[in-house]
N, C-alpha and C positions, 0 to 999 in steps of 0.2 A: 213660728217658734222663736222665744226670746231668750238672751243669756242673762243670767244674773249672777253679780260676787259672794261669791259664802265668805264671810265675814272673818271665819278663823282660820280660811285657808289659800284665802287669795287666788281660791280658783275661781273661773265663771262656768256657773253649771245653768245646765237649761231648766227654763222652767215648766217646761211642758209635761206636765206627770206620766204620758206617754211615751214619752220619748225613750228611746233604746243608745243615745248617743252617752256617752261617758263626758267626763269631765275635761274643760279645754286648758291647758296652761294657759297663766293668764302672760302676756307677751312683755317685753321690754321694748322690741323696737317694731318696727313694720314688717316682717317678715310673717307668713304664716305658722301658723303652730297647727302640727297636726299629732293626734292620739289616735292611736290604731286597735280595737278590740277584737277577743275571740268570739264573740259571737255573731253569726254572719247567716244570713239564707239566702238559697240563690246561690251559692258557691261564690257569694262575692263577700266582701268586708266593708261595712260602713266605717268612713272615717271624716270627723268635724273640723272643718276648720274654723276660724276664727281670725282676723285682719284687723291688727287696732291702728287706728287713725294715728296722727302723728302723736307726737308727748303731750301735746299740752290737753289731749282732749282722751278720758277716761270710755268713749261710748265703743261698741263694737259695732262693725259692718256685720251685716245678718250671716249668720253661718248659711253654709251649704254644706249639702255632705255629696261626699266622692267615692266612687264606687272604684274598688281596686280589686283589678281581675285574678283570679288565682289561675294558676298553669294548669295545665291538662298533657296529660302524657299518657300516649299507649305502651303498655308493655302484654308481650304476646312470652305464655308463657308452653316452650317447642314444644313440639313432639319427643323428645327429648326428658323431659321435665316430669309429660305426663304417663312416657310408659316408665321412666323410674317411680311413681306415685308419689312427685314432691309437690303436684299442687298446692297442696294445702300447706306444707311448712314456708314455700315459696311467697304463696299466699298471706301466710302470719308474719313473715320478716316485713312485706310491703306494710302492712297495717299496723306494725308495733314500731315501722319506721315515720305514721306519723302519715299517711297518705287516705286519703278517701274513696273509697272504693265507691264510683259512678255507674259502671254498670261491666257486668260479664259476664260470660259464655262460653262454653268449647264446640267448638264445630270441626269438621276437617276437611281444607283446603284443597282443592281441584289443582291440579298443577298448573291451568289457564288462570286463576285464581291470584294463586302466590305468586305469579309470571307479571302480573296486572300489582299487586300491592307492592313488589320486588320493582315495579319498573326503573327507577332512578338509576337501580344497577346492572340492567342489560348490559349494556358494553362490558362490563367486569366480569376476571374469568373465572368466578368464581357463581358467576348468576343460574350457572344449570346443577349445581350442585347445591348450593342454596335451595333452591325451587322443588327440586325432589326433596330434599330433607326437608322442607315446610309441609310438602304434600302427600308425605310419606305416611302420617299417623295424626289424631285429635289434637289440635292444642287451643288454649283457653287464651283468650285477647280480653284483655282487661283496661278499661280506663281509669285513671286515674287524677286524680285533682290535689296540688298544695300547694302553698307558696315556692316559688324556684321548681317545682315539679320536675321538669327535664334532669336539671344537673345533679340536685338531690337523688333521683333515680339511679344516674348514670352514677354516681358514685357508691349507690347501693349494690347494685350487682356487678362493678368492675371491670376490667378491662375488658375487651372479646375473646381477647387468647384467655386465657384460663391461667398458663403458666405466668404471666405477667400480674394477675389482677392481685389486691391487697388480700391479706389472711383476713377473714370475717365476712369477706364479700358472697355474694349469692354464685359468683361464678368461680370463684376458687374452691368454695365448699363441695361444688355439687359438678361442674359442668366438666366434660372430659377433653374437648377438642375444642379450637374456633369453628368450626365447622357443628359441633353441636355444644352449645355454649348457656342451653336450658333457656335463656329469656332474651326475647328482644325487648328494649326499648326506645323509643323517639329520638332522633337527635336534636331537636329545635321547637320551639315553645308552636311555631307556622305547622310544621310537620306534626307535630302531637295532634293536634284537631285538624290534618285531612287523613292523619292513620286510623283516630279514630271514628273518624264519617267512613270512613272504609267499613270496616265491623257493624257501627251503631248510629242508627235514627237518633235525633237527640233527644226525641222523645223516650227514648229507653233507657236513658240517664237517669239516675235519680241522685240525688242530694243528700246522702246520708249521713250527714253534718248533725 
């Protein structure tokens, strides 16, 4: 694939009629120029670079494109959640916030189960109570894929405690206690994809991009 200058706009666009890559601003000094677009498959985003030689010379070093990973975050939404029947509004706040929904299901949790997904907080006193409310009743583990994923999340449904979390959030709306607080989510981009190998083969992912 080659680049060439459009004439009225001092961009270099490629010229491969194929191509999916957008147009590269054209550079002033040596640094990369990079343009990020929304269309993406594979839950990744193509993005083109372009590197010009020094000043005196117009040519461009061959683009490559860079694949930039988008976040993956589990949120599991409680038992909690599901005997108040807010799946689905729970559900609409994630996807009208802009997250893609990869794959989900409700099942209900063995207490060796939630003992096993819960392990990082054994020692905490709070791990046997946890574990019976996880295994107490159905709840729906949902993956989820967007840019910043984690944090984006965690600021959707807000603090743990309920009384702490922001007005609009999923946990002030809806959750009554820290203790039943309607959604977990991931705390770390590493954690998001081994909570969700927990629940999901990755084959049962889909891309619904």
């Amino acid at each position: 694939m080659s680049l060439a200058p459009h004439v009225s706009t001092g961009l270099f666009l490629s010229s491969d009629p194929d191509s999916q890559v957008l147009p590269v601003l054209k550079s002033t000094d040596s640094l990369p120029q990079l343009l990020s677009f929304s269309g993406y498959g594979n839950a990744r985003r193509k993005v083109q670079t372009g590197v010009r030689r020094p000043v005196e010379s117009e040519k461009w070093i061959s683009p490559k494109l860079i694949d930039i990973a988008m976040e993956r975050t589990l949120a599991i939404m409680k038992p909690d959640c599901v005997r108040k029947h807010l799946t689905g509004e729970v559900l609409r706040r994630i996807q009208d916030a802009g997250f893609i929904v990869l794959g989900i299901k409700m099942i209900r949790m063995s207490k060796p189960e939630a003992e096993e997904f819960y392990e990082v907080h054994r020692e905490r006193p709070f791990f046997g109570e946890l574990t019976n409310f996880m295994s107490s009743g159905p709840c729906v583990p949902v993956v989820l894929e967007k840019e910043n994923a984690v944090s984006d999340f965690r600021l959707l449904i807000g603090a743990t405690n309920p009384a702490d979390a922001d007005a609009g959030t999923i946990r002030h709306d809806f959750a009554d206690s820290m203790s039943e607080n309607i959604v977990h989510g991931s705390d770390s981009a590493e954690n998001g994809k081994i909570e969700s190998n927990y629940f999901f083969a990755e084959q049962e992912l889909v891309n619904n991009s």
